[in-house]
N, C-alpha and C positions, 0 to 999 in steps of 0.2 A: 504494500500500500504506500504512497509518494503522498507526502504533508507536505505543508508550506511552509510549516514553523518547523521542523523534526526532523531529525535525520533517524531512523532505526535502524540497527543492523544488528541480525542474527547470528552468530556463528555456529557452527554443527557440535561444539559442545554447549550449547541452551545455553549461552551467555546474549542477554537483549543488549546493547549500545544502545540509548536514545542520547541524541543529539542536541539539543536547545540550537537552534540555527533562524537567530534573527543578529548577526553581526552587526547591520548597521544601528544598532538597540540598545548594544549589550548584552543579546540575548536578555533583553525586558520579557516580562511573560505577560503577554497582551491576551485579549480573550478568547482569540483565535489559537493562538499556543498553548493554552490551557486545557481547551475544549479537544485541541487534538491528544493532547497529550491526558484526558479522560481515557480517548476510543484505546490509546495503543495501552493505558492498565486493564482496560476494557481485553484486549486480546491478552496480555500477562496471567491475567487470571485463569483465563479459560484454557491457555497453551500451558499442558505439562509437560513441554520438549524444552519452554523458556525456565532455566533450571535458578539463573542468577540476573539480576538488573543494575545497569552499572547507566548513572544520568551523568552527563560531563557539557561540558558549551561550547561549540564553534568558536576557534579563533576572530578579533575584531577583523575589521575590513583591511587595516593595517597590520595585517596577522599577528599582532600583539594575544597573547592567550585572553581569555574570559569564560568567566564560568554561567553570572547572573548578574544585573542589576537589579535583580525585584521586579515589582510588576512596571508595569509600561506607564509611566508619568504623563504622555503625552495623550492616551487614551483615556484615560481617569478623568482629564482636565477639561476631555471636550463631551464626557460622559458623565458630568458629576449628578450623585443623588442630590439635590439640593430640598428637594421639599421633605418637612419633618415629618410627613406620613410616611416617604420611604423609609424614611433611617427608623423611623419606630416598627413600619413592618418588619425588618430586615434583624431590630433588636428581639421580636418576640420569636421571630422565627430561629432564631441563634436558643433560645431559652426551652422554647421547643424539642431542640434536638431535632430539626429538618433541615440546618444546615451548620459549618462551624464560622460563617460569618461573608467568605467572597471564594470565587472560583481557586484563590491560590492557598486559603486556610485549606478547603475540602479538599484539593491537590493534593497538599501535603497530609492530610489525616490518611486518603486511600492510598498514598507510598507507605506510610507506617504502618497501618492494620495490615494490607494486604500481606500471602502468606511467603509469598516470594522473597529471599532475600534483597536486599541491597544496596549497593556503593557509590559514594560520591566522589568523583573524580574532577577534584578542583584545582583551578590554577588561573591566575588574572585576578580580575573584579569578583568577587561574592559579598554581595551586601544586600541588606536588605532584605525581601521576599526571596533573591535569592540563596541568604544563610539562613532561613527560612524553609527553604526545600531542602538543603543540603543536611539540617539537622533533622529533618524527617527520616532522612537514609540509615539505616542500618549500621555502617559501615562508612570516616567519611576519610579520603586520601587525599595528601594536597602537595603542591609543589613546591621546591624553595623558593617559587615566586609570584606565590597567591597572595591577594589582598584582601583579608577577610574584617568585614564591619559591620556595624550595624548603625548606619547613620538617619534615622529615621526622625530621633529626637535635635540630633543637630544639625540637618539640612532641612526637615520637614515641621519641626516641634508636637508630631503625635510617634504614638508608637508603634510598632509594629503589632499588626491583625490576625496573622498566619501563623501564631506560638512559639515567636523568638523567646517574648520573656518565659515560659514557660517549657520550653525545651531547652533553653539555652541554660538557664536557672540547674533542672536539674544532672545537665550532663558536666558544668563546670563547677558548680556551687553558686549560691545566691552570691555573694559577693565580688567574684570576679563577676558575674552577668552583669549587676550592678553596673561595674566600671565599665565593661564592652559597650552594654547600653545607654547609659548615661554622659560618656564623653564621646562616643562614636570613633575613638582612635583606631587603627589598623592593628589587624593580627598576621605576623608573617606565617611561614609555613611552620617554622621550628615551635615558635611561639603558640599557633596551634598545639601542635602535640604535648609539649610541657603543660597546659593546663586541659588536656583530655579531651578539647576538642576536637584532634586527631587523631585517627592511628597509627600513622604515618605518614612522614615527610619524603618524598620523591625529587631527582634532578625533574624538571619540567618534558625532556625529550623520551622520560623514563615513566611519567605519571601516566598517561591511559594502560600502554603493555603491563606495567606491576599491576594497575586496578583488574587488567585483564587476567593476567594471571593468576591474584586474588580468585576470581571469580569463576578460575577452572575449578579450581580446588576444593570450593566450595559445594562447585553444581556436581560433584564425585560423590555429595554425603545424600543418605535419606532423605527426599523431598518432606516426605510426613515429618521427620525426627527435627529437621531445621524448622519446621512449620511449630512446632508445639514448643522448643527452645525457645525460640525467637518472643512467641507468645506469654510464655512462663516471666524470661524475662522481665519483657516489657511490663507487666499484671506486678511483679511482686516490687516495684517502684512506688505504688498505692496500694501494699495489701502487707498484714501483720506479718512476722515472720512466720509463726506457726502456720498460717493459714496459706504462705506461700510454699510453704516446704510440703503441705497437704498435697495440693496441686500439683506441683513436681512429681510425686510420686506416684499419683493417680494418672498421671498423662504418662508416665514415664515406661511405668511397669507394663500394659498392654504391647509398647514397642517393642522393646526388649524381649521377652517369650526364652527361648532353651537357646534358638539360633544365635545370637549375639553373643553369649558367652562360649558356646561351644566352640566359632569361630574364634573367637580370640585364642582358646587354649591349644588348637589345633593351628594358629597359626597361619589364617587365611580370612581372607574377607568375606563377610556374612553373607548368603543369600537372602538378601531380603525383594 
């Protein structure tokens, strides 16, 4: 399938590439890029051959790397909600639970839920909506010459809508979010990973093949087993200890059966 905004590509071990490919933008995630980039989790879902998902951004026009700018400032501006009945519908419908607030909060919640793994492969610009998507990921890699911010409060004076403070809060601590959020300065690549919003830092000519790589590796393990990890995870962030170690064990134990241990003692990879 050929998008506007997207570049996909499949490789024959179930690794998806999506592309973010609006260069002359920053790769901005306009509504067109969004709504495409629905249809292709729309196919992620449904394909059990896409084993791993790795979202990365078209180099700028001046082939300078970039990953995102966030959403498209320039669509916003000629599309704004202005009347207080939208913005109150749009509040109740958020309280509802019919939606988490605009096409790029709901973006990033269906890259987190969904059961598929996946990696962010950054480098250039990430600010904004798009540190934003990139903390949605799983998984997020970045290059020695990424420029990660969140400048929302000091170019814009609101905050970010798509759960910066609240992904960002709980994957670095509330207090360094604090400072990212609040003075909007730059995080380089290294700087990343010492405060755990990386898992690693890559040369830039070396960041998609590692993230690819990554991603072979990955789509080799039990699709169900990464499916119920991933989810365990995620769940025991908001749930008591006991009650997450419950769940572990309840999801865990059906997988596992006679097969997985026997393989191990014998020396060979499960049939599962």
């Amino acid at each position: 399938m050929v998008y506007e905004c997207l570049i996909c590509d499949k490789s024959e071990d179930g690794t998806m590439v999506i592309t973010l490919n609006r260069p002359h933008r920053l790769n901005a995630m306009s509504s067109k890029l969004l709504d495409e980039m629905g249809r292709v989790l729309d196919i992620v879902e449904r394909n059990e051959d896409i084993r791993v998902v790795i979202i990365t951004g078209a180099p700028r026009l001046d082939g300078r790397p970039c990953f995102c700018a966030g959403e498209d400032l320039f669509e916003i501006s000629e599309n704004p909600k202005d009347s207080k009945k939208e913005q109150l519908e749009d509040m109740v419908n958020v309280w509802r639970g019919a939606f988490y607030g605009n096409k790029a909060a709901d973006t990033a919640r269906r890259i987190e839920r969904m059961s598929t793994p996946s990696i962010a492969a950054i480098d250039g610009v990430c600010t904004a909506g798009g540190l934003e998507l990139a903390l949605a990921c799983d998984i997020r890699l970045v290059s020695e010459t990424v420029w990660i911010t969140d400048v929302e409060i000091k170019n814009l004076g609101g905050v970010g809508a798509a759960g910066v403070t609240v992904r960002l809060s709980r994957l670095v601590g509330s207090a360094k979010a604090k400072e990212i959020i609040f003075t909007g300065d730059p995080l380089d690549g290294k700087q990343a990973v010492n405060i755990g919003l990386a898992n690693a830092v890559h040369p830039p000519d070396r960041l998609l093949d590692e993230a690819k790589a990554l991603a072979k590796k990955i789509g080799t393990r039990r699709p169900e087993a990464l499916s119920i990890a991933k989810s365990i995870i995620d769940r025991a962030k908001d749930q008591p200890l006991d009650e997450s170690l419950r769940a572990a064990y309840a999801a865990a134990l059906p997988l596992v059966g006679r097969e997985g241990p026997e393989a191990f003692i014998q020396k060979r990879s499960p049939n599962l």
